[in-house]
DORO-719034 format. One record per residue: residue number from 1; x, y, z of N, C-alpha, C, O in turn; residue in three letters. Coordinates in steps of 0.2 Angstrom, whole numbers. Layout:
BEGIN
<NUM; <X; Y; Z>; <X; Y; Z>; <X; Y; Z>; <X; Y; Z>; "ala">,
...
This chain:
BEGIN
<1; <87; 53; 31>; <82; 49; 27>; <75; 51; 28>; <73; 55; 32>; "unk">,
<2; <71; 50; 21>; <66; 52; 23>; <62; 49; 28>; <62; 43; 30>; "unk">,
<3; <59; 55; 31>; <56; 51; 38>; <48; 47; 34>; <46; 41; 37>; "unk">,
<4; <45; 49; 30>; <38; 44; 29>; <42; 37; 25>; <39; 34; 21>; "unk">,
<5; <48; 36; 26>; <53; 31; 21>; <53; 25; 27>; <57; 27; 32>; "unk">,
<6; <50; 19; 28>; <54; 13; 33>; <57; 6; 29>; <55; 1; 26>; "unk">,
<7; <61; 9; 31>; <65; 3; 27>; <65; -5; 29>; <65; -10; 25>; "unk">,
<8; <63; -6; 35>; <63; -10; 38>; <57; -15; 37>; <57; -21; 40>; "unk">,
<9; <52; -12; 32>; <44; -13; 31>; <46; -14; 27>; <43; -20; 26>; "unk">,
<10; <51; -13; 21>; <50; -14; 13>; <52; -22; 14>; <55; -24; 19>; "unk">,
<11; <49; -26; 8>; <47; -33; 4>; <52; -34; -3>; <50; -33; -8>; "unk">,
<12; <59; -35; -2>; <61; -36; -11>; <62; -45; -13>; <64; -50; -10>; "unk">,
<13; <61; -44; -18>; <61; -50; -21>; <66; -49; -28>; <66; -44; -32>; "unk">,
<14; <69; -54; -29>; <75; -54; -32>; <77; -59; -38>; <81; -63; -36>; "unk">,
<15; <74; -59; -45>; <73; -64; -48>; <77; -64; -53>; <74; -62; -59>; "unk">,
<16; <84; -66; -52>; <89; -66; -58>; <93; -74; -56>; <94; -76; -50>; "unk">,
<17; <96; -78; -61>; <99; -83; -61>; <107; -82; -62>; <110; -87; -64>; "unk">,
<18; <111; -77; -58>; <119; -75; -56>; <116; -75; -48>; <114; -71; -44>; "unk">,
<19; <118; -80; -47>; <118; -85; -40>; <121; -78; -35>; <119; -75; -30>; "unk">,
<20; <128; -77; -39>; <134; -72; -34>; <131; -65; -33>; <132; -62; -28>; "unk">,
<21; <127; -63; -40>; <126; -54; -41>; <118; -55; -35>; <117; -50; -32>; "unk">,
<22; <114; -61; -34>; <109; -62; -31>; <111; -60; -22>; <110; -55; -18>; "unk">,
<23; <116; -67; -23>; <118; -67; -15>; <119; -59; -13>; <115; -56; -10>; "unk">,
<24; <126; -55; -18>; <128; -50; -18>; <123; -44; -15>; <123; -41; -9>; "unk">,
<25; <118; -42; -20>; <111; -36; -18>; <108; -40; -11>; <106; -36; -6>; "unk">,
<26; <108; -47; -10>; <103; -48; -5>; <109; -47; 2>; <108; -47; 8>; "unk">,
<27; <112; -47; 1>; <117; -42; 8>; <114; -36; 8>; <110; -34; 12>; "unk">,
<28; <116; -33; 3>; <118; -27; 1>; <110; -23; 5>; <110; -18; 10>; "unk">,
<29; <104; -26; 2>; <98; -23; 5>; <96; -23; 10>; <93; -18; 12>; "unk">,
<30; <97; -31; 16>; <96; -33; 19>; <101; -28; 26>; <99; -26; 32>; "unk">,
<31; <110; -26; 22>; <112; -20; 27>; <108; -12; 29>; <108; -9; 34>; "unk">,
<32; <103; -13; 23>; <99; -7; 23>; <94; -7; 28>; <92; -1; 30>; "unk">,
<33; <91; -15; 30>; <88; -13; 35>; <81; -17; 31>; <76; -17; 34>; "unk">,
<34; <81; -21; 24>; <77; -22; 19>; <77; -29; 19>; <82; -33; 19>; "unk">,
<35; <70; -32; 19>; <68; -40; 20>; <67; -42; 11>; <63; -41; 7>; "unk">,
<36; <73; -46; 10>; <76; -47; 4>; <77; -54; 1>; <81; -57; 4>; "unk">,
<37; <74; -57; -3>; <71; -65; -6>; <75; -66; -13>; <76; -60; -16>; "unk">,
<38; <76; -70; -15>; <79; -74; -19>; <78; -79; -25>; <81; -84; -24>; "unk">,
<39; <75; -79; -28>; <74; -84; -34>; <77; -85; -39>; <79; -79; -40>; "unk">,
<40; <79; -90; -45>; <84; -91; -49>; <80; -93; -55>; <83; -94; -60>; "unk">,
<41; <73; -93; -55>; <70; -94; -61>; <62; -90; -62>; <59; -88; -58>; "unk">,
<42; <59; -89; -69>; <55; -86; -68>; <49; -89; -64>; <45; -85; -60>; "unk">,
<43; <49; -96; -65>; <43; -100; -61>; <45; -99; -53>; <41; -98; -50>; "unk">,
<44; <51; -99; -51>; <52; -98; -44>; <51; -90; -43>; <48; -88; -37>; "unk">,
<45; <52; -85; -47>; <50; -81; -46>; <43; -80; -46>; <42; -74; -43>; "unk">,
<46; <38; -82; -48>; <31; -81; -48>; <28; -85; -42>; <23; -84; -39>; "unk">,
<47; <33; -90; -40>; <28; -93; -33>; <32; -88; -28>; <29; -89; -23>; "unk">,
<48; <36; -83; -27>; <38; -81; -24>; <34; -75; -23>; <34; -73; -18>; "unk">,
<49; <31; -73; -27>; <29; -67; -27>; <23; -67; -26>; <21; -61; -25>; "unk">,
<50; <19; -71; -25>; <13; -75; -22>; <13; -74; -16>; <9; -71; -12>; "unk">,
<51; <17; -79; -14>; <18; -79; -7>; <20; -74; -2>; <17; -72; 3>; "unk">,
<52; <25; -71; -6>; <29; -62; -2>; <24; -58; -2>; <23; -57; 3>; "unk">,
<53; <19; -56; -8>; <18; -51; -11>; <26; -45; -6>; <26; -44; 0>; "unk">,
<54; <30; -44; -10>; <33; -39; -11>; <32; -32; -11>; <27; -30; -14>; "unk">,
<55; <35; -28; -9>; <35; -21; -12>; <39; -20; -17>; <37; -17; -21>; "unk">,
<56; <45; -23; -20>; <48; -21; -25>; <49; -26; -28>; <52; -30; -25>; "unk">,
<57; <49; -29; -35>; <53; -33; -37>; <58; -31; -42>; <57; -26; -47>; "unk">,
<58; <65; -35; -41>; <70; -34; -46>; <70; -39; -50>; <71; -45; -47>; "unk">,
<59; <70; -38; -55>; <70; -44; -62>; <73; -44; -66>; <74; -39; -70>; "unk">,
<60; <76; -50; -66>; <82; -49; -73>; <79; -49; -80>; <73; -50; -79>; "unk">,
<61; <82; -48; -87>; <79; -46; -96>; <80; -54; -95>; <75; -57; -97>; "unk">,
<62; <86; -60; -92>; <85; -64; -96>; <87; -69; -90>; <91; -69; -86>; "unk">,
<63; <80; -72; -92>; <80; -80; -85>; <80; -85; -89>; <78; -85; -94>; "unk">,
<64; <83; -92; -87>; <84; -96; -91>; <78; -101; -92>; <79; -106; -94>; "unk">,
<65; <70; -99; -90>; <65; -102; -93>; <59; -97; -95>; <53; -99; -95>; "unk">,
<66; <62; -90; -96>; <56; -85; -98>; <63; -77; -98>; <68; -76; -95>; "unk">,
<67; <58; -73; -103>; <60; -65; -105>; <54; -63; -99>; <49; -64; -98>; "unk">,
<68; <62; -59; -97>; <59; -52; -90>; <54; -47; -93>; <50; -44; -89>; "unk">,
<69; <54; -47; -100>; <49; -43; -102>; <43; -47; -104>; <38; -43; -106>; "unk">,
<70; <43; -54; -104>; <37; -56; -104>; <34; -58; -97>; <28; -59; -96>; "unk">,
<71; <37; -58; -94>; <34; -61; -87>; <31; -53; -83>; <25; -52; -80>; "unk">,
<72; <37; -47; -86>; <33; -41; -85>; <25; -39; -87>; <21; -36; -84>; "unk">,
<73; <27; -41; -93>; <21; -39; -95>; <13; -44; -93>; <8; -40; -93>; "unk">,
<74; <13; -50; -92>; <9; -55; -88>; <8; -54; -81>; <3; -56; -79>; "unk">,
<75; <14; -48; -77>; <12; -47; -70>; <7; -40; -73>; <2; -38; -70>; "unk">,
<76; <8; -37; -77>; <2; -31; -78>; <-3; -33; -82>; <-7; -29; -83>; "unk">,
<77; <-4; -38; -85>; <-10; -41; -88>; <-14; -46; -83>; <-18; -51; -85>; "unk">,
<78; <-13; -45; -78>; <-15; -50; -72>; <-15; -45; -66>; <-17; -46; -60>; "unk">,
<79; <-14; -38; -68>; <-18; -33; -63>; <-13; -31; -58>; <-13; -25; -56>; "unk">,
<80; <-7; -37; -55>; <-1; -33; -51>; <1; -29; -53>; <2; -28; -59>; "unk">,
<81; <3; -23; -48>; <6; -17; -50>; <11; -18; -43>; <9; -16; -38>; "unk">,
<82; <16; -21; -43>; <22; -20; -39>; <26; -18; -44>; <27; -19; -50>; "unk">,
<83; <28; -12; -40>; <35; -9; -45>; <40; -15; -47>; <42; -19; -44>; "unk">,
<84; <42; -13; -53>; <47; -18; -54>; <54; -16; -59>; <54; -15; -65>; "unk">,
<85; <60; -17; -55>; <66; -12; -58>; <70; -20; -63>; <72; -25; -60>; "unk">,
<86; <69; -17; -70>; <73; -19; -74>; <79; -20; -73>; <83; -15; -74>; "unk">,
<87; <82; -26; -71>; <90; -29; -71>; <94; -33; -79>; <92; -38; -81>; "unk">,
<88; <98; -28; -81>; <100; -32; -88>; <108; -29; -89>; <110; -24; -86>; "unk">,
<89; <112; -35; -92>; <117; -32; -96>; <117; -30; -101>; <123; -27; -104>; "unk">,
<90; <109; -31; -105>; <110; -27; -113>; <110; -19; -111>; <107; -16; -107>; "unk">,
<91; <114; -18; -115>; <113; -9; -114>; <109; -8; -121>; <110; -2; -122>; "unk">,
<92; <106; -10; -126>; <100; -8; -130>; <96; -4; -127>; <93; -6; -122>; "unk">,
<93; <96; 2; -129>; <90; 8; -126>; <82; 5; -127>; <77; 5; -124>; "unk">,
<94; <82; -1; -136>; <77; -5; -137>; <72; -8; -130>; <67; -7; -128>; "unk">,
<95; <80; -12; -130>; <74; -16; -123>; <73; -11; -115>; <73; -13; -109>; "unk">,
<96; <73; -7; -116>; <74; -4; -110>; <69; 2; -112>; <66; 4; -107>; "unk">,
<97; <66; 3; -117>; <61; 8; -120>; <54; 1; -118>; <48; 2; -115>; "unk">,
<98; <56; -4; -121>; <50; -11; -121>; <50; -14; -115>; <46; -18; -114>; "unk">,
<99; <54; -10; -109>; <52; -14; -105>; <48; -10; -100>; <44; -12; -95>; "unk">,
<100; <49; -1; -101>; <46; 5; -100>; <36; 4; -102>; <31; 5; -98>; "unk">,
<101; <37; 2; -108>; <32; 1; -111>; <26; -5; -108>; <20; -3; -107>; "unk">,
<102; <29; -12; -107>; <27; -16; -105>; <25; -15; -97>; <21; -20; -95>; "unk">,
<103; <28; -10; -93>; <25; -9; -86>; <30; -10; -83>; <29; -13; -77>; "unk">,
<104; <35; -9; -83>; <42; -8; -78>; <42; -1; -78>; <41; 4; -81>; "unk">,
<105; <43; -2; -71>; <45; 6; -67>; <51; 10; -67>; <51; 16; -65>; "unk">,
<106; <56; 6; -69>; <64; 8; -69>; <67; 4; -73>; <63; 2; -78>; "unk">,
<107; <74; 4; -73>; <80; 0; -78>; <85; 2; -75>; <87; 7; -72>; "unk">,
<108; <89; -5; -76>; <96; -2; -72>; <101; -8; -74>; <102; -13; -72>; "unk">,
<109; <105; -5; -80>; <111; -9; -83>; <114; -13; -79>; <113; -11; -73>; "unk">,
<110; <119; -19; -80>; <125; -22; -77>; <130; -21; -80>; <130; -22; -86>; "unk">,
<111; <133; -20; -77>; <136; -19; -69>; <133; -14; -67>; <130; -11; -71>; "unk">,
<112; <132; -12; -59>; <128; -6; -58>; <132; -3; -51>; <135; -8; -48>; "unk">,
<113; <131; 2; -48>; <134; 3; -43>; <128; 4; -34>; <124; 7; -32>; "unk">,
<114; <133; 0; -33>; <128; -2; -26>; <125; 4; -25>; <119; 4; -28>; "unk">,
<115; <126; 9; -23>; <122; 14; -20>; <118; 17; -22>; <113; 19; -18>; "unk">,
<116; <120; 17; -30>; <114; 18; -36>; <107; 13; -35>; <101; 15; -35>; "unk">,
<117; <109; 6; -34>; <103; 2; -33>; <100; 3; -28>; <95; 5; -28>; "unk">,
<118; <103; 3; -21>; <99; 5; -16>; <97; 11; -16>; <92; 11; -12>; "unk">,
<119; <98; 19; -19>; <95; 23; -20>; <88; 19; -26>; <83; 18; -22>; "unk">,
<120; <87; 17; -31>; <84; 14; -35>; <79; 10; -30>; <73; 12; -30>; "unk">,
<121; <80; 6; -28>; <76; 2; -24>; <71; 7; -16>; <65; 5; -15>; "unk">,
<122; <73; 11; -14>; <71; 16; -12>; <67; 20; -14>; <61; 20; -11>; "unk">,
<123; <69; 23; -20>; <64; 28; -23>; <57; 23; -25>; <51; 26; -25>; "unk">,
<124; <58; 18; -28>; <52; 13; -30>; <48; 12; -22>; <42; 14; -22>; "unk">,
<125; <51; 10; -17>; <47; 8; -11>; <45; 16; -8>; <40; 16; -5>; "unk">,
<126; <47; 20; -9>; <42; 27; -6>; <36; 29; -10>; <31; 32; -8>; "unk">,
<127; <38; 25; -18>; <31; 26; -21>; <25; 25; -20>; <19; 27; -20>; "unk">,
<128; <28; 16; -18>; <24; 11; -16>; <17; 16; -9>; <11; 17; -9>; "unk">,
<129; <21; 17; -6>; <21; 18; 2>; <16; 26; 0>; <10; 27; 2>; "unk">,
<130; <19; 29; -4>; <15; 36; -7>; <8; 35; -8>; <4; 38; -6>; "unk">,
<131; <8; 29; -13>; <1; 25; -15>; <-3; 24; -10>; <-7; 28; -9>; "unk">,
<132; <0; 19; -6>; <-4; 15; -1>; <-7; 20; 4>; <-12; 18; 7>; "unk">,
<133; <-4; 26; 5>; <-4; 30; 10>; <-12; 35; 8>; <-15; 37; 13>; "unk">,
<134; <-15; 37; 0>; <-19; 37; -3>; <-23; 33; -2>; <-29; 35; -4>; "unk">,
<135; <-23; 26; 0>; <-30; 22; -4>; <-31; 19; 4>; <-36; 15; 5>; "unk">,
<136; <-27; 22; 10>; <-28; 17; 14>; <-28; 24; 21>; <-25; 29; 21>; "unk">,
<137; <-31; 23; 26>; <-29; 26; 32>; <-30; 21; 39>; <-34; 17; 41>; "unk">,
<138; <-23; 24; 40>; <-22; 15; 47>; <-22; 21; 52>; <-21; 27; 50>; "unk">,
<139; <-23; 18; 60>; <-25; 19; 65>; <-21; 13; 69>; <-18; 8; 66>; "unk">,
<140; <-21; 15; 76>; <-21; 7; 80>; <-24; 4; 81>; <-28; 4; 85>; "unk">,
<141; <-23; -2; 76>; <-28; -8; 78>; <-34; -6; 71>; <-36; -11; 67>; "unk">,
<142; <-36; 0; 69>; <-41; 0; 64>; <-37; 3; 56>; <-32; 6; 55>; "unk">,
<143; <-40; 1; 52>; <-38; 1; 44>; <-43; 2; 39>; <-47; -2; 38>; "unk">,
<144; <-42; 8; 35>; <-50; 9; 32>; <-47; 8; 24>; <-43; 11; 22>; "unk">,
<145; <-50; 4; 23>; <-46; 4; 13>; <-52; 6; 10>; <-57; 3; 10>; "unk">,
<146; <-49; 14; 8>; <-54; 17; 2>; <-57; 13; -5>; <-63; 13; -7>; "unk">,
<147; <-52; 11; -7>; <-54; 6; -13>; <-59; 1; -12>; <-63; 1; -16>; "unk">,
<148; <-58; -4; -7>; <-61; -10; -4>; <-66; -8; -2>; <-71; -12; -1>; "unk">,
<149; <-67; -2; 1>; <-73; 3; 6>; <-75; -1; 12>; <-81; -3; 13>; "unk">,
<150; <-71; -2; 14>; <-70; -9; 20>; <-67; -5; 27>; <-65; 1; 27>; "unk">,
<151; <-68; -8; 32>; <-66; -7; 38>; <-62; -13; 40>; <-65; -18; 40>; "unk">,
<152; <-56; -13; 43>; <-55; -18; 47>; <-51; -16; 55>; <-46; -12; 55>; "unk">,
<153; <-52; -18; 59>; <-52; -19; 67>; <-49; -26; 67>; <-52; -31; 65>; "unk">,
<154; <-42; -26; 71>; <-38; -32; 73>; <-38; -38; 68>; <-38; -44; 69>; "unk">,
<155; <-38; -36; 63>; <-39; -42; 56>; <-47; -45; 55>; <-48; -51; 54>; "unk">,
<156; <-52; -40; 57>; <-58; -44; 57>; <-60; -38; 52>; <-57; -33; 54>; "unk">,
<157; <-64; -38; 46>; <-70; -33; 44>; <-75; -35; 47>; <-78; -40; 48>; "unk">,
<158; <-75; -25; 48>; <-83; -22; 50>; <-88; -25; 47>; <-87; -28; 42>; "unk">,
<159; <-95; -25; 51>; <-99; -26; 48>; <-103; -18; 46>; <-108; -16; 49>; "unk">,
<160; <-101; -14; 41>; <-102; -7; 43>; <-107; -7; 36>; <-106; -11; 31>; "unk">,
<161; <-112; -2; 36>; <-116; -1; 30>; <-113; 4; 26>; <-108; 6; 28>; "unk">,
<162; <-114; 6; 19>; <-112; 10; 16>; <-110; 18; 20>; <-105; 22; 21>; "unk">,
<163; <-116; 18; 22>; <-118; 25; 26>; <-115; 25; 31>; <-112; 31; 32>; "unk">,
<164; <-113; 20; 36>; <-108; 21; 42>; <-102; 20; 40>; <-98; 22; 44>; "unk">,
<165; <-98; 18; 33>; <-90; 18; 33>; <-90; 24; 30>; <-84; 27; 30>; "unk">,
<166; <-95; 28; 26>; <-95; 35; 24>; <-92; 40; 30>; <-87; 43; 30>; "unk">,
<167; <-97; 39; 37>; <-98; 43; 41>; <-90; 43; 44>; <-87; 48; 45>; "unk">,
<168; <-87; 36; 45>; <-81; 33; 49>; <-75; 36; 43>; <-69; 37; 45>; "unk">,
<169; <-76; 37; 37>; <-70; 39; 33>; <-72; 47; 33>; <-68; 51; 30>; "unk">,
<170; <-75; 49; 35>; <-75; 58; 35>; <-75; 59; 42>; <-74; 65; 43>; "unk">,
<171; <-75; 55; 48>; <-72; 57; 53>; <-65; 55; 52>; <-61; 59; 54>; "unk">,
<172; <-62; 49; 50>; <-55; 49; 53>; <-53; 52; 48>; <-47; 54; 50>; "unk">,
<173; <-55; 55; 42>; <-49; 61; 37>; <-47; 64; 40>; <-42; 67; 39>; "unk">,
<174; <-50; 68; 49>; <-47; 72; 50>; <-47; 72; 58>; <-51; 75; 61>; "unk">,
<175; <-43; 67; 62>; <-43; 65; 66>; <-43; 69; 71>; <-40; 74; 70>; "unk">,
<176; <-46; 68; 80>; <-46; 76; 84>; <-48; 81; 81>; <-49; 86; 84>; "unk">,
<177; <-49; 82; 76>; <-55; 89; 75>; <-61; 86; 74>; <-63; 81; 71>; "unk">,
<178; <-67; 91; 78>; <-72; 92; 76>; <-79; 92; 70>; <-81; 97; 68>; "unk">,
<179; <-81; 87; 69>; <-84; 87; 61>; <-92; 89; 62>; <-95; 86; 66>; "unk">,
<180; <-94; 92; 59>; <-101; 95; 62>; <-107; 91; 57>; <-107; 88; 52>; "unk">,
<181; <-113; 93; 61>; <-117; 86; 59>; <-119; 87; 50>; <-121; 83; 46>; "unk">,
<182; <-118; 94; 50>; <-122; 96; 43>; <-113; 94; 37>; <-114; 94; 30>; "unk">,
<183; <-108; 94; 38>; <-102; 91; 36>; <-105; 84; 35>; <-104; 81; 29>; "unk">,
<184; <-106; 82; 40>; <-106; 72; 39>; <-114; 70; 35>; <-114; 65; 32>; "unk">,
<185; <-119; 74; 35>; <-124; 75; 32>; <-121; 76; 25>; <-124; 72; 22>; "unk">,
<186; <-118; 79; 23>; <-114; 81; 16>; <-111; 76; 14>; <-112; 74; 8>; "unk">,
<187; <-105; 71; 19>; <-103; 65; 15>; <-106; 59; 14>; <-104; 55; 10>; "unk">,
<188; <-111; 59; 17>; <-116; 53; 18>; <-120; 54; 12>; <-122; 49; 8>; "unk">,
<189; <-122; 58; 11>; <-130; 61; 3>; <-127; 68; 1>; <-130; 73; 2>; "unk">,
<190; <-121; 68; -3>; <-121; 73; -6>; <-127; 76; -12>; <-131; 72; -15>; "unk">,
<191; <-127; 82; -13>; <-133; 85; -16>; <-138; 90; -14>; <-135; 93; -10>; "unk">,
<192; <-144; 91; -16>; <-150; 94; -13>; <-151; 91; -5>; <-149; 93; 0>; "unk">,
<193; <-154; 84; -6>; <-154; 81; -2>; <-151; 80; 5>; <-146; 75; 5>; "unk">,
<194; <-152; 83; 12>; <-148; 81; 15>; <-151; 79; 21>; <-152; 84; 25>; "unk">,
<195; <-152; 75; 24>; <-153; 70; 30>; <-154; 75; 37>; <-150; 80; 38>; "unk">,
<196; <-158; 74; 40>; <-161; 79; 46>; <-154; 75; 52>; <-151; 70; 53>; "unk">,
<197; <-153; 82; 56>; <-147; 81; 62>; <-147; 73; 64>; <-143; 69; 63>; "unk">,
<198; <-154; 74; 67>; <-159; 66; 70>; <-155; 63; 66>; <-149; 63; 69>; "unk">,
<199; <-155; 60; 62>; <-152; 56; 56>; <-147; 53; 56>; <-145; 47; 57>; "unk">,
<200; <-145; 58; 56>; <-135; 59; 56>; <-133; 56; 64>; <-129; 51; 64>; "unk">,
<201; <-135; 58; 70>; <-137; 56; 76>; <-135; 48; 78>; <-132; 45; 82>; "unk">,
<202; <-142; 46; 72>; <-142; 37; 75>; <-138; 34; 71>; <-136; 29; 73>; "unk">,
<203; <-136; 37; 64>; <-133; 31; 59>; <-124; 33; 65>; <-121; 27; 66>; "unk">,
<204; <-122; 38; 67>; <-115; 37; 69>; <-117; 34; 76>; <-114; 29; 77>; "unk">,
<205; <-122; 34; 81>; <-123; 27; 88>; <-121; 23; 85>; <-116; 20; 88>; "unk">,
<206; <-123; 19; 78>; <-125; 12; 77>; <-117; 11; 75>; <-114; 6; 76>; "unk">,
<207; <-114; 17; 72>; <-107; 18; 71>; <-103; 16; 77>; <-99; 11; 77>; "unk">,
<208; <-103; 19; 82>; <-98; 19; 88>; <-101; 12; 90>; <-96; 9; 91>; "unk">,
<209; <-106; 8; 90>; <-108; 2; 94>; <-104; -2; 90>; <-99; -5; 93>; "unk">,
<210; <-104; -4; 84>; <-100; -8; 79>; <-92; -6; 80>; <-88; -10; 77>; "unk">,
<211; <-89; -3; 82>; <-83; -1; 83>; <-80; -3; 91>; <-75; -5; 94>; "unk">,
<212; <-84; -1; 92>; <-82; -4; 101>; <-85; -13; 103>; <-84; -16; 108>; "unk">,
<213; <-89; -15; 99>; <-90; -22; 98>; <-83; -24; 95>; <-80; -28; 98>; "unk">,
<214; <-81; -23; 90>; <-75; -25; 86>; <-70; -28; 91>; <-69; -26; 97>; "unk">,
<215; <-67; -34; 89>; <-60; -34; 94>; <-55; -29; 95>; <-52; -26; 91>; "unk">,
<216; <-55; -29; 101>; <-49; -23; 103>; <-53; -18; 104>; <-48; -14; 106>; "unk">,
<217; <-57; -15; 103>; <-65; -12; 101>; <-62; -4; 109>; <-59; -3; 115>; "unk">,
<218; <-64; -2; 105>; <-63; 5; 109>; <-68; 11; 108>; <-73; 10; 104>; "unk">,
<219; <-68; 16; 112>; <-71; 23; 108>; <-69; 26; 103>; <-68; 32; 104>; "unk">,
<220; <-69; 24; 98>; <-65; 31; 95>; <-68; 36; 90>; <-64; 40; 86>; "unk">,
<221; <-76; 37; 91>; <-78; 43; 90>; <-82; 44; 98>; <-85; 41; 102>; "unk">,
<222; <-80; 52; 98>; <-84; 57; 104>; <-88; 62; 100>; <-87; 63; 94>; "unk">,
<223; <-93; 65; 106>; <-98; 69; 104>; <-96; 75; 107>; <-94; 75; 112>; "unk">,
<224; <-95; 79; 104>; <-93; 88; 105>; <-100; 91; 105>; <-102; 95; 101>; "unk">,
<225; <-102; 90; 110>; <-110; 93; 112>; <-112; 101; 108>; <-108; 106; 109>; "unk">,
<226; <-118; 101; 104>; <-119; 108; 101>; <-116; 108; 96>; <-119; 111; 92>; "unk">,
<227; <-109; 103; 94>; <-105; 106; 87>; <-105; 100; 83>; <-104; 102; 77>; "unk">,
<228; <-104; 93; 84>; <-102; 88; 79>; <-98; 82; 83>; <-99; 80; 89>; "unk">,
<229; <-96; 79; 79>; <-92; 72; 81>; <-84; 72; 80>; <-81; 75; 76>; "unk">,
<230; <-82; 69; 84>; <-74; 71; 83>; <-70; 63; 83>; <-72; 60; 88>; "unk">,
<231; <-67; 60; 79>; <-64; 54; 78>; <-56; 54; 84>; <-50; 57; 84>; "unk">,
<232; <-58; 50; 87>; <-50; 51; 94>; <-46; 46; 93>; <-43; 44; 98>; "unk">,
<233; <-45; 43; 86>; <-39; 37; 86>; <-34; 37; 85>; <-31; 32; 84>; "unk">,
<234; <-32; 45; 85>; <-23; 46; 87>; <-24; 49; 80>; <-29; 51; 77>; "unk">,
<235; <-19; 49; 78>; <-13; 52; 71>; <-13; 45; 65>; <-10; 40; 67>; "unk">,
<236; <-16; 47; 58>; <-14; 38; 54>; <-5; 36; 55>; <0; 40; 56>; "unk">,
<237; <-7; 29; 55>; <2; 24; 55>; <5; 25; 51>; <3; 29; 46>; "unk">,
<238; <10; 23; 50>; <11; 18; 42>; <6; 15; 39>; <3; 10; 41>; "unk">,
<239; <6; 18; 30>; <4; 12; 31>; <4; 4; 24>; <0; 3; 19>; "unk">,
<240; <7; 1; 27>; <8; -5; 24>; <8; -10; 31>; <9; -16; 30>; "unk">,
């Protein structure tokens, strides 16, 4: 198995109205080691998926108070991006083209064969984890979300300035190595422009004091006397 693959982490939700083929995958994934939910309508499926947020969802073409390709197409006009694998008995290449189109990730006819699905349900959930592993880098206890440009420490965000989550994302990219002051000078003011050692200096103090304030709060940058700063928070986690 892949090792950056845990199974035991993925979220499926499961929104088709065959009560038997339902109960059925939610064994099936749940053998795998996968935390696996259940809904029989599309509105049951939308509070579900609120509440879960999911890693994956499986969705049927036809629910008895909404089309899986319109409910698809709504969870991508509403900004969710959870993969979502198309479940149908039409074998129409049509709707399996339209549901491509509309922001499904996969397709997978009925009848379908178990292994095949959990293969399918796998490959979506590494993607998932591929993504999140880019826009995020976890620590123990700390969380930097590139996107949000946020810090968070034991479910608390940092109070970090622009310039200290700069400094704190260009030290933990490269955890235990050494980052030199005129490198962290470069990620803080790229350009002509580049901020004197002194500089660089106090903005990372003000760094480590807000970090060891934190709950759970530790050291987790040291000074490499003569050469730079070095971030000591281990190896990134998983991360989801």
């Amino acid at each position: 198995m892949d090792a950056l693959f845990s199974p035991e982490m993925v979220t499926v939700l499961m929104v088709d109205d065959d009560a038997e083929l339902a109960a059925m995958v939610v064994e099936l994934l749940q053998a795998q080691g996968m935390q696996v939910h259940s809904a029989g309508t599309a509105a049951q499926g939308m509070a579900a998926l609120t509440r879960l947020q999911p890693d994956v969802l499986l969705l049927d073409l036809m629910l008895p108070d909404a089309n899986g390709l319109d409910l698809c197409r709504r969870l991508r006009e509403a900004g969710n991006d959870v993969p979502v694998l198309m479940l149908t008995a039409r074998g129409d290449p049509f709707d399996r083209v339209l549901g491509l189109e509309l922001g499904a990730d996969d397709y997978l006819g009925k009848p379908f064969e178990p292994r095949e699905l959990v293969a399918r349900v796998r490959a979506l959930a590494r993607r998932l984890q591929a993504a999140t592993r880019r826009r995020q880098l976890r620590f123990d206890g700390l969380t930097l979300d590139l996107l949000a440009r946020r810090a968070v420490c034991q479910n608390e965000v940092l109070p970090l300035t622009s310039i200290e989550f700069k400094l704190l994302v260009a030290l933990a990219s490269q955890p235990g190595i050494c980052v030199s002051r005129q490198a962290l000078s470069a990620a803080v003011q790229p350009g002509n422009y580049k901020p004197m050692d002194r500089a660089v200096d106090v903005q990372v103090a003000r760094l480590r004091k807000k970090l060891e304030a934190a709950p759970g709060g530790r050291e987790w940058v040291e000074t490499v006397r003569g050469e730079g700063y070095v971030f000591t928070g281990g190896l990134p986690g998983p991360s989801l």
